[in-house]
FIKOLZA-1660 file (N, C-alpha, C; in steps of 0.1 Angstrom, whole numbers, plus 5000, padded with zeros to 4 digits):
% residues 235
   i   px   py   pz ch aa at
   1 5048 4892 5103  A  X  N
   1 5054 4903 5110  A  X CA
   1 5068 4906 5104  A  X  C
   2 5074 4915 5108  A  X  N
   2 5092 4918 5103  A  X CA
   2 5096 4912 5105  A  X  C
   3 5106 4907 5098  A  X  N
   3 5119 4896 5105  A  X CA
   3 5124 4901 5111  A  X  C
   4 5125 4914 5112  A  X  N
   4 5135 4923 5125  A  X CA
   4 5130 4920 5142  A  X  C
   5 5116 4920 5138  A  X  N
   5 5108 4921 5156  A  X CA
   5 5096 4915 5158  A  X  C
   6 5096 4905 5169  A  X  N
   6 5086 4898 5171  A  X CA
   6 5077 4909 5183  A  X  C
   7 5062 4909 5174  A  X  N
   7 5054 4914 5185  A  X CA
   7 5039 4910 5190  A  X  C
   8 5032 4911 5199  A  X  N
   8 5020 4909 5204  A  X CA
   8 5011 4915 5197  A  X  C
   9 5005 4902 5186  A  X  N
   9 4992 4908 5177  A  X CA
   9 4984 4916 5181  A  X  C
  10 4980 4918 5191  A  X  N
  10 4970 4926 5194  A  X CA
  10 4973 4939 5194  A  X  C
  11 4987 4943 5194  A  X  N
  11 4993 4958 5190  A  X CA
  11 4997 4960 5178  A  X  C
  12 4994 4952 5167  A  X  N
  12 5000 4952 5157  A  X CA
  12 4985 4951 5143  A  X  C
  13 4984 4959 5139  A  X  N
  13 4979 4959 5123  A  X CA
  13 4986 4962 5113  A  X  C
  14 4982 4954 5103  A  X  N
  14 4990 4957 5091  A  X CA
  14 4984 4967 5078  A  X  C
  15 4996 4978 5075  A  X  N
  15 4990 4984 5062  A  X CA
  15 5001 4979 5049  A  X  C
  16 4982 4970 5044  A  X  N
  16 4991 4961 5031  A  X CA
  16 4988 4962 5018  A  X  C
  17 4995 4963 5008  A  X  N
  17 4991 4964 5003  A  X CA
  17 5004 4959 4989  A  X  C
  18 4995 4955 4977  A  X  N
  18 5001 4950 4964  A  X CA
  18 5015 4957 4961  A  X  C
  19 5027 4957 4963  A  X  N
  19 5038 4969 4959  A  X CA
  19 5033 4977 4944  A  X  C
  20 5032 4989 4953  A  X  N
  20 5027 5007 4938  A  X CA
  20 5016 5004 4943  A  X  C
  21 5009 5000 4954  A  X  N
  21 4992 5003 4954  A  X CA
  21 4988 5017 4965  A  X  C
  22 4999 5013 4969  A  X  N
  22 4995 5030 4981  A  X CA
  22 5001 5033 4997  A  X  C
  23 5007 5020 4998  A  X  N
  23 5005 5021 5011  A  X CA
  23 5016 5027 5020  A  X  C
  24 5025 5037 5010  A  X  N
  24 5030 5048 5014  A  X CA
  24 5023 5056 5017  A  X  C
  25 5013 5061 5009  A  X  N
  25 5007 5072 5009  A  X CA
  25 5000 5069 5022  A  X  C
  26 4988 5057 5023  A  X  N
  26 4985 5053 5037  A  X CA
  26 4990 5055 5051  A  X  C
  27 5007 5054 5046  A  X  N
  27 5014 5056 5058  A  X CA
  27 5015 5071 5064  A  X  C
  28 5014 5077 5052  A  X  N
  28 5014 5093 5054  A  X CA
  28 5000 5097 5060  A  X  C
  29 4988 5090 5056  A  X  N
  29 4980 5097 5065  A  X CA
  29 4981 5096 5079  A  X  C
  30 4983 5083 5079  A  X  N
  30 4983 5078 5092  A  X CA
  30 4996 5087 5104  A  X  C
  31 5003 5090 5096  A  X  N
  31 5019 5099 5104  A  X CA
  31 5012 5112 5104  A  X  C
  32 5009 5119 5091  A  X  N
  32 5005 5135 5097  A  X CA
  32 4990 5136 5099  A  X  C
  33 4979 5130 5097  A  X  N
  33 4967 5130 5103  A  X CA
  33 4965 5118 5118  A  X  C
  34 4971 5119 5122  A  X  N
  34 4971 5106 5136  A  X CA
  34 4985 5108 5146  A  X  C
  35 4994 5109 5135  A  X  N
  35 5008 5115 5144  A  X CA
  35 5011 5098 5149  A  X  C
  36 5009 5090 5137  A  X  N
  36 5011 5078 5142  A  X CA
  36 5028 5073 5137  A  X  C
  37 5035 5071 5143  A  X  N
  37 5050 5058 5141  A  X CA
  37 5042 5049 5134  A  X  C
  38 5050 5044 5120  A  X  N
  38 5045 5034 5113  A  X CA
  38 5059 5023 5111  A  X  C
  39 5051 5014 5109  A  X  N
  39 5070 5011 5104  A  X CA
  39 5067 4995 5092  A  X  C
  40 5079 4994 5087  A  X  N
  40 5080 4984 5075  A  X CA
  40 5088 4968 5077  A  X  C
  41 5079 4960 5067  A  X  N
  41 5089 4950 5070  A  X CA
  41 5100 4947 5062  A  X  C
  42 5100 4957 5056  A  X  N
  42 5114 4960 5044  A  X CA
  42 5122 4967 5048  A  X  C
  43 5137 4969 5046  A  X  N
  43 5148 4980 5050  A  X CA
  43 5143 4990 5040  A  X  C
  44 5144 5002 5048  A  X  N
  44 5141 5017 5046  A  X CA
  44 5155 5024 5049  A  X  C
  45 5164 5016 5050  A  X  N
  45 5179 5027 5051  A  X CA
  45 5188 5030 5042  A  X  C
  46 5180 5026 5025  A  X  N
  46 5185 5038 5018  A  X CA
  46 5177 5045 5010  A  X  C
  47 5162 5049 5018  A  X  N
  47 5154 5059 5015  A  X CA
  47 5161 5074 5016  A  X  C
  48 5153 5081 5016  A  X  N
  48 5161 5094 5020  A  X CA
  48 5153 5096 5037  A  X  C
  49 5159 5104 5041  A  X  N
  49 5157 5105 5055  A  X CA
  49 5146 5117 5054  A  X  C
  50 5139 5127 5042  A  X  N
  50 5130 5134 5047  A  X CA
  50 5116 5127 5041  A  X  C
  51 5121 5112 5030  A  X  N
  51 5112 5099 5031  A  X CA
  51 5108 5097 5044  A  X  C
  52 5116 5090 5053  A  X  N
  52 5114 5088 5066  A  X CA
  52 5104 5092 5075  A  X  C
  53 5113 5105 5077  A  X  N
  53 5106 5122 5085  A  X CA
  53 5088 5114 5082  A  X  C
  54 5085 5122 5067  A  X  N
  54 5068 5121 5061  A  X CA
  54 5067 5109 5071  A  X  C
  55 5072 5099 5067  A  X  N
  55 5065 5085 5071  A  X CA
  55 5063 5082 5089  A  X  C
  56 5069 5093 5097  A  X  N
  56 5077 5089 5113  A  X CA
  56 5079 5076 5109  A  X  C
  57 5087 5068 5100  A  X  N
  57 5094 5054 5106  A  X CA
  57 5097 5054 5116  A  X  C
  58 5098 5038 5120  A  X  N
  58 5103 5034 5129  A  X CA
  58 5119 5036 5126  A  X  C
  59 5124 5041 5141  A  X  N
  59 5138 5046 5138  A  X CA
  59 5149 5040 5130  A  X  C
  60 5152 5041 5123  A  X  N
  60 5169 5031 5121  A  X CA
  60 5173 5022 5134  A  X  C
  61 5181 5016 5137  A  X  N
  61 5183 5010 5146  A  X CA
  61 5175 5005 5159  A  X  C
  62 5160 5006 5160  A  X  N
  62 5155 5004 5168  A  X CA
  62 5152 4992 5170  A  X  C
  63 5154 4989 5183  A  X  N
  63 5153 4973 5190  A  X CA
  63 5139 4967 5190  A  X  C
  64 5138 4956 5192  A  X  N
  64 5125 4952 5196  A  X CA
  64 5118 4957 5208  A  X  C
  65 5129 4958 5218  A  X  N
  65 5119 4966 5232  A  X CA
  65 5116 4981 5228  A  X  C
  66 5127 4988 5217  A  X  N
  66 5121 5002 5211  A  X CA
  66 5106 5004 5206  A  X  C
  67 5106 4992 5196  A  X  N
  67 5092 4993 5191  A  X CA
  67 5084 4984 5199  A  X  C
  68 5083 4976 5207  A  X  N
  68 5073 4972 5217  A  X CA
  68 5067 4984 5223  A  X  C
  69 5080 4991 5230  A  X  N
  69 5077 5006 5232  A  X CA
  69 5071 5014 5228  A  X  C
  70 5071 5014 5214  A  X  N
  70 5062 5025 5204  A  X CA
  70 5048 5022 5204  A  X  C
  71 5048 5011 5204  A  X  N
  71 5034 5001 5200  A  X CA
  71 5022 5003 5214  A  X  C
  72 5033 5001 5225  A  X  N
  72 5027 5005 5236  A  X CA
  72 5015 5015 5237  A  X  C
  73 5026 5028 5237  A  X  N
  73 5024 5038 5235  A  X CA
  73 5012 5042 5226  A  X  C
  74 5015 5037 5215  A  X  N
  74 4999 5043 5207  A  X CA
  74 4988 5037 5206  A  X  C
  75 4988 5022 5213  A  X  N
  75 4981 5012 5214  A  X CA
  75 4979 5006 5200  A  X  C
  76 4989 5009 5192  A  X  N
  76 4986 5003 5175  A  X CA
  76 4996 5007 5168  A  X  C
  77 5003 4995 5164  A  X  N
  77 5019 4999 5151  A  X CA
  77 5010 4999 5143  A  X  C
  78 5014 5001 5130  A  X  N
  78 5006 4998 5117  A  X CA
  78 5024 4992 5109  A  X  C
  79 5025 4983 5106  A  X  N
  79 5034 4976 5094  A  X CA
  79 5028 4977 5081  A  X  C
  80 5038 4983 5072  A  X  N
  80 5035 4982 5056  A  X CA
  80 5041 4964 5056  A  X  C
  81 5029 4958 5045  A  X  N
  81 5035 4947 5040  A  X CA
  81 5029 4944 5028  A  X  C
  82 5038 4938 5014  A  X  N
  82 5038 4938 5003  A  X CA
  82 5034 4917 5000  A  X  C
  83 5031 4913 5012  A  X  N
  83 5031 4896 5013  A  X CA
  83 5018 4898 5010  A  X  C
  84 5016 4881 5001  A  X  N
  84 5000 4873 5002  A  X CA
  84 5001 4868 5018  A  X  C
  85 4985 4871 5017  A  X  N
  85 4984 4865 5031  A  X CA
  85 4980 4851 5029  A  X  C
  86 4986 4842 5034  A  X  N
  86 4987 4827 5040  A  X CA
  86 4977 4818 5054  A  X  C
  87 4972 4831 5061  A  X  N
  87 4968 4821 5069  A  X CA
  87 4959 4835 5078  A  X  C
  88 4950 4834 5084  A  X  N
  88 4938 4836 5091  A  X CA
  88 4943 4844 5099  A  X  C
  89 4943 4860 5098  A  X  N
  89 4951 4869 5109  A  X CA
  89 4938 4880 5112  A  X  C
  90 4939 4875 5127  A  X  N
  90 4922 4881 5131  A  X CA
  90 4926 4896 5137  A  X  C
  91 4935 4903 5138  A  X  N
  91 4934 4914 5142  A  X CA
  91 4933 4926 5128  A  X  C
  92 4930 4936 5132  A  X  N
  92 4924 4948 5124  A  X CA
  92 4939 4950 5113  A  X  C
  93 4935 4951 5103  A  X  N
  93 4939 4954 5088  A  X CA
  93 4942 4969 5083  A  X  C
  94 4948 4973 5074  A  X  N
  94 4941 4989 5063  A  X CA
  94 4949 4977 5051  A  X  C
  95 4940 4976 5044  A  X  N
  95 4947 4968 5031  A  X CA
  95 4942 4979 5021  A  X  C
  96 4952 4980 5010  A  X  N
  96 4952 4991 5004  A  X CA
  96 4948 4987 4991  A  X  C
  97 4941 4990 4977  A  X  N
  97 4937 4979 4966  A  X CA
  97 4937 4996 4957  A  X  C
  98 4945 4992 4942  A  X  N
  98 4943 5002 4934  A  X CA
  98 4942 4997 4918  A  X  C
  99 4931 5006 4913  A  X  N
  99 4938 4998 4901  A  X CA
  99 4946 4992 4892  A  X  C
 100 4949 4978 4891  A  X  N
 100 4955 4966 4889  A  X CA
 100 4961 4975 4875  A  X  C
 101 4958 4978 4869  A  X  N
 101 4967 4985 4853  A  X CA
 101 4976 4994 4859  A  X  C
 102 4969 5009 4870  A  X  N
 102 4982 5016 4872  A  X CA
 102 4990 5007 4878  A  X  C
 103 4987 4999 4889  A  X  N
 103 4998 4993 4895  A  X CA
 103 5008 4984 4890  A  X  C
 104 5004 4978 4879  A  X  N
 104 5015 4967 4869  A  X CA
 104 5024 4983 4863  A  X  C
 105 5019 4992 4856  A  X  N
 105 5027 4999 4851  A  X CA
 105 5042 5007 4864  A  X  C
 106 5033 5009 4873  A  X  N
 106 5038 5015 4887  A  X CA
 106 5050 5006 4889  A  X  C
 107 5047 4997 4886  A  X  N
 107 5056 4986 4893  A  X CA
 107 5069 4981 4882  A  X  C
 108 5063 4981 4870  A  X  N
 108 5076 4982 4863  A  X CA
 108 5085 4992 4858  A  X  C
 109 5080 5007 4865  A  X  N
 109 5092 5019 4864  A  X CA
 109 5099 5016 4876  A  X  C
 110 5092 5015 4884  A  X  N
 110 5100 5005 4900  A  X CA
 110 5110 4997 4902  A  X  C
 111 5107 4983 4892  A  X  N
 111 5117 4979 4885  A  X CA
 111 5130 4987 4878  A  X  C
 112 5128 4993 4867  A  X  N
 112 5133 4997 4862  A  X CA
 112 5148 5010 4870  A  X  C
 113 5136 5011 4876  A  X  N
 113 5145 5025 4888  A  X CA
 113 5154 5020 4893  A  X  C
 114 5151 5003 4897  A  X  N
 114 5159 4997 4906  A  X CA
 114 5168 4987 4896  A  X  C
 115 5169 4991 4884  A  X  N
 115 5177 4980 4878  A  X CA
 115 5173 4968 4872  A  X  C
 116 5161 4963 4877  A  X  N
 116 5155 4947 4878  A  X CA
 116 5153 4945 4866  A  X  C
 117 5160 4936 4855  A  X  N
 117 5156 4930 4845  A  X CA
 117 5141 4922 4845  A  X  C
 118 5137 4916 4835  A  X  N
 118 5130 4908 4826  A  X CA
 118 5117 4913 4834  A  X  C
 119 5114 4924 4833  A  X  N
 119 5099 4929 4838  A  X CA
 119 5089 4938 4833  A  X  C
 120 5086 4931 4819  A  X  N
 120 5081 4934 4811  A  X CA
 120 5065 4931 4816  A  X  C
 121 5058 4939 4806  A  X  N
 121 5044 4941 4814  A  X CA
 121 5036 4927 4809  A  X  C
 122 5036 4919 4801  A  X  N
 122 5030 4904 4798  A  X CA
 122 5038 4901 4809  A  X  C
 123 5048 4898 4813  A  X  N
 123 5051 4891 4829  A  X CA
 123 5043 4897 4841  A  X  C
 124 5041 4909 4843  A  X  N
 124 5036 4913 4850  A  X CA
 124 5023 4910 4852  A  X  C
 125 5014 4911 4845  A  X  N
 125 5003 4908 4837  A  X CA
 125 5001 4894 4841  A  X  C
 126 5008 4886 4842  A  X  N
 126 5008 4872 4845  A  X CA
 126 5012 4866 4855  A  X  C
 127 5017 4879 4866  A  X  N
 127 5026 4875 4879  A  X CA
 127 5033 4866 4881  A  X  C
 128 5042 4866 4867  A  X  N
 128 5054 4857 4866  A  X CA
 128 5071 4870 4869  A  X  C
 129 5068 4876 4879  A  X  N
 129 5081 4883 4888  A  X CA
 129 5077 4881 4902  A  X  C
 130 5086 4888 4906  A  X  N
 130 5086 4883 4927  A  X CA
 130 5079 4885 4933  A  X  C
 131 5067 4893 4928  A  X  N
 131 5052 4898 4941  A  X CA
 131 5042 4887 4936  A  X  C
 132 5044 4880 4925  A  X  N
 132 5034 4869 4922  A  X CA
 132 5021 4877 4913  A  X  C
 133 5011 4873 4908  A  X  N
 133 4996 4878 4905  A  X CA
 133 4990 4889 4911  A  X  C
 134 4988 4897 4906  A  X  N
 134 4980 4907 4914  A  X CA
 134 4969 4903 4922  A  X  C
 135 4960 4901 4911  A  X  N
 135 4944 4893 4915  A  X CA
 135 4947 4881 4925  A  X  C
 136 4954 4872 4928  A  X  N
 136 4960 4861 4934  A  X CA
 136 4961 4868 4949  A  X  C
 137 4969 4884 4950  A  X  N
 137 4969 4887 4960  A  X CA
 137 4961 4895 4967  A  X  C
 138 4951 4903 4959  A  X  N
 138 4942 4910 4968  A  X CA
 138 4931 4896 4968  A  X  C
 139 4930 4885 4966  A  X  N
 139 4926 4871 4965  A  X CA
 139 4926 4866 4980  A  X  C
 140 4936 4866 4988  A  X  N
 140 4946 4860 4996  A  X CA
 140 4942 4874 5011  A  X  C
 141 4937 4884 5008  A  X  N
 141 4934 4897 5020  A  X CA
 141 4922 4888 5015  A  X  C
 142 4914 4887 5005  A  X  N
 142 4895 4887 5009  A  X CA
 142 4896 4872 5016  A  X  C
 143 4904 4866 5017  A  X  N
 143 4904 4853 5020  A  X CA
 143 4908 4853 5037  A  X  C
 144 4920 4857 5039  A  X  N
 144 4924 4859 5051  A  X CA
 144 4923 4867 5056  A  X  C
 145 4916 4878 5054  A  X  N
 145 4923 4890 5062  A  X CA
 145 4912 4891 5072  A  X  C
 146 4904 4884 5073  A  X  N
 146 4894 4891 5086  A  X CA
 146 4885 4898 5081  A  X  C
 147 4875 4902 5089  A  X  N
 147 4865 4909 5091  A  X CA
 147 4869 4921 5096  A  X  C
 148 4877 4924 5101  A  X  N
 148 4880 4937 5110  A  X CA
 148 4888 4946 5100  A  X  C
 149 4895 4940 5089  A  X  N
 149 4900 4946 5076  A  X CA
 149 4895 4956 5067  A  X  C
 150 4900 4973 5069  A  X  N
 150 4894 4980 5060  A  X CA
 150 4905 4982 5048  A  X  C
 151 4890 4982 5041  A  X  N
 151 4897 4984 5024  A  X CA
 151 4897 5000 5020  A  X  C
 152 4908 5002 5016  A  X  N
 152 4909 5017 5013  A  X CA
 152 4913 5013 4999  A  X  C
 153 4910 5018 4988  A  X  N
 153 4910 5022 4972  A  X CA
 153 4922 5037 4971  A  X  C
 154 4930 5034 4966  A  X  N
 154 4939 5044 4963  A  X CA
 154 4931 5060 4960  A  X  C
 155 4925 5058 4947  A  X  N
 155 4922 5070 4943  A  X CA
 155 4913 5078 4950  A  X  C
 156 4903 5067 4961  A  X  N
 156 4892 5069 4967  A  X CA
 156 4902 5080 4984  A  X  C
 157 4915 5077 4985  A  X  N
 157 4927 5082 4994  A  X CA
 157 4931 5096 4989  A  X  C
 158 4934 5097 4977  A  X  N
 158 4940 5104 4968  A  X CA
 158 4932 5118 4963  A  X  C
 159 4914 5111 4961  A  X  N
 159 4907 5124 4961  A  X CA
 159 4897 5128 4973  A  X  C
 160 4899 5122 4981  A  X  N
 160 4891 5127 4995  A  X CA
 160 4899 5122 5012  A  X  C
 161 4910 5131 5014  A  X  N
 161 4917 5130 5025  A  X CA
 161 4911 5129 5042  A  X  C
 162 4903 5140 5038  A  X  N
 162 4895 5141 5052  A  X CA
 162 4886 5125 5052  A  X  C
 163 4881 5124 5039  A  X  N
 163 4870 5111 5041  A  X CA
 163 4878 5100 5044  A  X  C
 164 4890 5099 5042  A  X  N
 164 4899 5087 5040  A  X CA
 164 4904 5083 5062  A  X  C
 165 4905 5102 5067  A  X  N
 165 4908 5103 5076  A  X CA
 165 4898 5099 5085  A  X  C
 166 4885 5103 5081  A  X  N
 166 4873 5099 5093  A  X CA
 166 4871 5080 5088  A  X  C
 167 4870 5077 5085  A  X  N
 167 4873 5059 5080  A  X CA
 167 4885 5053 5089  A  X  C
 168 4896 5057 5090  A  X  N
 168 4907 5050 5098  A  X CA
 168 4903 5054 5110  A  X  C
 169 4897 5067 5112  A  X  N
 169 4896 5066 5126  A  X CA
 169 4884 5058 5132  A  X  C
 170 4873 5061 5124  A  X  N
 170 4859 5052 5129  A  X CA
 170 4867 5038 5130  A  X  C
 171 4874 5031 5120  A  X  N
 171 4881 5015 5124  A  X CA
 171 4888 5016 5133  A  X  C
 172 4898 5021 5136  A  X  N
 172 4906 5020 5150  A  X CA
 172 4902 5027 5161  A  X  C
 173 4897 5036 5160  A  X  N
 173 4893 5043 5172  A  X CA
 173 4905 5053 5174  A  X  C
 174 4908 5060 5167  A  X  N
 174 4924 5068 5165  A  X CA
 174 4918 5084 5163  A  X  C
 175 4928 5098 5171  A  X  N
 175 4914 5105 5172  A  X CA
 175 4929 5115 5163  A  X  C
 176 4920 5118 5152  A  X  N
 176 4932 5130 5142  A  X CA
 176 4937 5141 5151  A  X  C
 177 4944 5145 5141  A  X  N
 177 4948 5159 5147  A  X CA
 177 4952 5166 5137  A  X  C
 178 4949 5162 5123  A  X  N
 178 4951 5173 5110  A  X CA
 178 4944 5164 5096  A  X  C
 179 4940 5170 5088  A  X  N
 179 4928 5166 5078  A  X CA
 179 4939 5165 5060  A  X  C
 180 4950 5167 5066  A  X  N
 180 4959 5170 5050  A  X CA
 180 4973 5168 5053  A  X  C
 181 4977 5161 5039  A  X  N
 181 4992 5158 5041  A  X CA
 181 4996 5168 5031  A  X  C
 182 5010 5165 5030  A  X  N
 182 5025 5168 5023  A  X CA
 182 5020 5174 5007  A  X  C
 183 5019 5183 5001  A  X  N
 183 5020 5185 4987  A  X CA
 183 5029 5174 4983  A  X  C
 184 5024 5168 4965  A  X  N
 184 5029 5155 4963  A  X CA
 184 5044 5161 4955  A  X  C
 185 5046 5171 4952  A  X  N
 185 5058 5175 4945  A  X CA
 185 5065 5175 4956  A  X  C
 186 5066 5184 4967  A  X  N
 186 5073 5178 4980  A  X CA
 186 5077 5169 4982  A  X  C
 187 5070 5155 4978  A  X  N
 187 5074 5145 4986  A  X CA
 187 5083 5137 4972  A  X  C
 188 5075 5137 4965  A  X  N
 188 5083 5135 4950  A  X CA
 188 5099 5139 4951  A  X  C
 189 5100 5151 4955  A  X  N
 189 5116 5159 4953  A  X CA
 189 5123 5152 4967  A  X  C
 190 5115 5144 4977  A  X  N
 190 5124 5140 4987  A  X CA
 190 5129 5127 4985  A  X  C
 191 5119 5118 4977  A  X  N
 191 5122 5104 4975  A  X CA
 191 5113 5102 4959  A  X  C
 192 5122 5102 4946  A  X  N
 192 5113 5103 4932  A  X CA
 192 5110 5088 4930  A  X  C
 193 5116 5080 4942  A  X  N
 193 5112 5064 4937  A  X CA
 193 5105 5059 4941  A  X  C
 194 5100 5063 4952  A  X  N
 194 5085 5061 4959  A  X CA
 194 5075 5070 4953  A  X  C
 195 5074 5085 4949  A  X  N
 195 5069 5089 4946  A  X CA
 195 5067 5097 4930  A  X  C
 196 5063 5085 4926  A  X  N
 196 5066 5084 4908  A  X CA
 196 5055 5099 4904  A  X  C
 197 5044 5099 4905  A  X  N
 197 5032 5099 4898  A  X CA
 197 5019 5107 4900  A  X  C
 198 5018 5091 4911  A  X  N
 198 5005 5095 4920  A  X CA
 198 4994 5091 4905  A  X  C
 199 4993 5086 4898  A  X  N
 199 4984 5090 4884  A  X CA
 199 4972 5079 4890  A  X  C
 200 4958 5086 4887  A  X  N
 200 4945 5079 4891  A  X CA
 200 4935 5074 4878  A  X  C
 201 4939 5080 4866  A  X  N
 201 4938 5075 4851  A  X CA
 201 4942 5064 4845  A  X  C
 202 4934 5065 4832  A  X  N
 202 4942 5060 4826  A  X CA
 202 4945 5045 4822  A  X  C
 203 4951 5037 4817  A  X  N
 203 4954 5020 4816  A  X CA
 203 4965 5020 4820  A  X  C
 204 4972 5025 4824  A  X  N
 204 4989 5020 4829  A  X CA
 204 4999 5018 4813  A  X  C
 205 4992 5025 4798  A  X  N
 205 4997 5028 4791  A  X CA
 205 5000 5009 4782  A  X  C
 206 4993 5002 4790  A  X  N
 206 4991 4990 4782  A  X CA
 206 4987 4988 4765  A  X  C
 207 4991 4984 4758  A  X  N
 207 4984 4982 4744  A  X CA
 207 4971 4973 4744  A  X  C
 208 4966 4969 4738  A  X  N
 208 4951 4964 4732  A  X CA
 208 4955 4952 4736  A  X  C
 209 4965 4946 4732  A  X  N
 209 4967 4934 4734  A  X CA
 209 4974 4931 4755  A  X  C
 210 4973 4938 4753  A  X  N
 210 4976 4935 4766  A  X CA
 210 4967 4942 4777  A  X  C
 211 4957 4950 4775  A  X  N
 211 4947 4951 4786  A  X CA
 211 4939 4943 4781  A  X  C
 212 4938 4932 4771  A  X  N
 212 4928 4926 4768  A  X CA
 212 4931 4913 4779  A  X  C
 213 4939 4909 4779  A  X  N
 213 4949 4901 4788  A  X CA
 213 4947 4902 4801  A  X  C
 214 4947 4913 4806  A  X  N
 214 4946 4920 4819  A  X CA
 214 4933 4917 4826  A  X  C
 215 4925 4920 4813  A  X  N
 215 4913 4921 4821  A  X CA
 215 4903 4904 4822  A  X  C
 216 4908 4893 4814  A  X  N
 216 4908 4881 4814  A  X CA
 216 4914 4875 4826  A  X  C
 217 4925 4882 4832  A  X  N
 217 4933 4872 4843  A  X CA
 217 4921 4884 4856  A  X  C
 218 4922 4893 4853  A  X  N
 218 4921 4900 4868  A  X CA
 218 4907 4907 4866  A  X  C
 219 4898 4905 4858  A  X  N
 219 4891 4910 4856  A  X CA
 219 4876 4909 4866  A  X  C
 220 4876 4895 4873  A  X  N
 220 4864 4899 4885  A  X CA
 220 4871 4903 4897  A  X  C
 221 4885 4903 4898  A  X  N
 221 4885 4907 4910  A  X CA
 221 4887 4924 4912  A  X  C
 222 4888 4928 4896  A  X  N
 222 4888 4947 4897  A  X CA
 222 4874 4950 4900  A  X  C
 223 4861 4942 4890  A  X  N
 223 4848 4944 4892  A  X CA
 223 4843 4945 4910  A  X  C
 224 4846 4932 4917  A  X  N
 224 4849 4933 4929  A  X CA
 224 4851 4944 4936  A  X  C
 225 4861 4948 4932  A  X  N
 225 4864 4965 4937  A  X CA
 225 4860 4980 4936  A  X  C
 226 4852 4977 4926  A  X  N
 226 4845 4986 4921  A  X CA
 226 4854 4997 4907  A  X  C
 227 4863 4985 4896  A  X  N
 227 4873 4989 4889  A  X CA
 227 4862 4986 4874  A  X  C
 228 4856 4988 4869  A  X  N
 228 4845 4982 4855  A  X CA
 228 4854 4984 4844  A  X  C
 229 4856 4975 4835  A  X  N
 229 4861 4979 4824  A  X CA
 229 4852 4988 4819  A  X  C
 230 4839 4987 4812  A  X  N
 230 4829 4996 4805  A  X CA
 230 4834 5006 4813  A  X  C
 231 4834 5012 4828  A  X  N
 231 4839 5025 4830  A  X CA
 231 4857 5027 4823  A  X  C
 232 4861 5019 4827  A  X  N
 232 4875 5022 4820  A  X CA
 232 4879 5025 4808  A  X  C
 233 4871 5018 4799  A  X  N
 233 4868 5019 4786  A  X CA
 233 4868 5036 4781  A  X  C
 234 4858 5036 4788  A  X  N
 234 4850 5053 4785  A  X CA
 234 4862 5062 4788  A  X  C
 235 4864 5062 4803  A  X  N
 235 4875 5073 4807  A  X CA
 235 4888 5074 4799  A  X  C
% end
């Protein structure tokens, strides 16, 4: 959970997912198709504030009885979290899984945006920086995350919103009230560091020698997902 606020599991699901796999965007469905308060276990106070708005975060300064409050209220927080899971968490999930190439690339403009040296894509590739292995962590959700854990696929978010929206709702029991978010330039021009891209193509611009790499470390758990090299290959 946040280090900021301890809460009663049974109000609390997490949307998790690899950092660059989605679960911004997740958060967005969930805010303008649900009109749900989401909130993070990371500081969001020097996003931009019409970042925020898209997201309804959890307020700036809000207490633990604020968000007990909120949680109340909708019968369900949803938390973004970027952690391997460690241990057996039986309440309901949205774990978010995208392909492991865009997301190493995703993640080292991310870096870069933010300054972070030595994050070169062979490190990445190797989950030798601070989020660890990729494959290691969507490893760590099939392991712990429960049975009650839905998998949402980025691109599968990205090209069918309504389908994305009747799925969260069939799992929680959450009843919409709009089928479409934000134009992505919109959201892009309010926050460009969360919103690089969006790109559903493609290798993450890797060389030969390094998706050959890629697909040796991480390679059954993309198949798992329904990620094939032979399809990748082709596209």
């Amino acid at each position: 959970m946040s280090e900021r606020y301890e809460m009663d599991s049974e109000r609390v699901a997490w949307c998790a997912g690899y950092p660059r796999s989605g679960t911004s965007l997740v958060r967005l469905v969930l805010a303008n198709c649900f009109g749900q308060v989401t909130g993070s276990c990371y500081d969001e106070t020097d996003l931009t504030s019409g970042f925020r708005e898209a997201m309804r975060s959890v307020p700036v300064g809000a207490t633990e009885s604020d968000v007990r409050a909120i949680s109340e209220a909708q019968g369900v927080l949803f938390w973004k979290t970027h952690a391997m899971l460690d241990y057996d968490w039986n309440s309901p999930a949205i774990v978010v899984i995208r392909d492991g190439r865009r997301v190493l690339d995703s993640l080292r403009h991310f870096y870069a945006d933010y300054g972070i040296c030595g994050a070169g894509m062979v490190s990445l590739i190797k989950g030798n920086h601070m989020w660890g292995s990729w494959s290691e962590w969507v490893r760590s959700w099939e392991v712990f995350g429960g049975s009650d854990a839905l998998w949402l696929r980025y691109e599968d978010v990205v090209a069918d919103i309504p389908g994305t929206v009747g799925r969260i709702a069939s799992a929680f029991g959450l009843s919409p009230i709009a089928d479409s978010i934000p134009a992505f330039d919109s959201l892009r021009l309010a926050e460009p560091r969360i919103w690089r891209a969006g790109v559903t193509q493609g290798n993450g611009g890797m060389t030969a020698a390094e998706e050959e790499m890629f697909w040796a470390l991480h390679g059954d758990v993309m198949a798992r997902h329904g990620y094939y090299r032979e399809e990748a290959t082709r596209a």
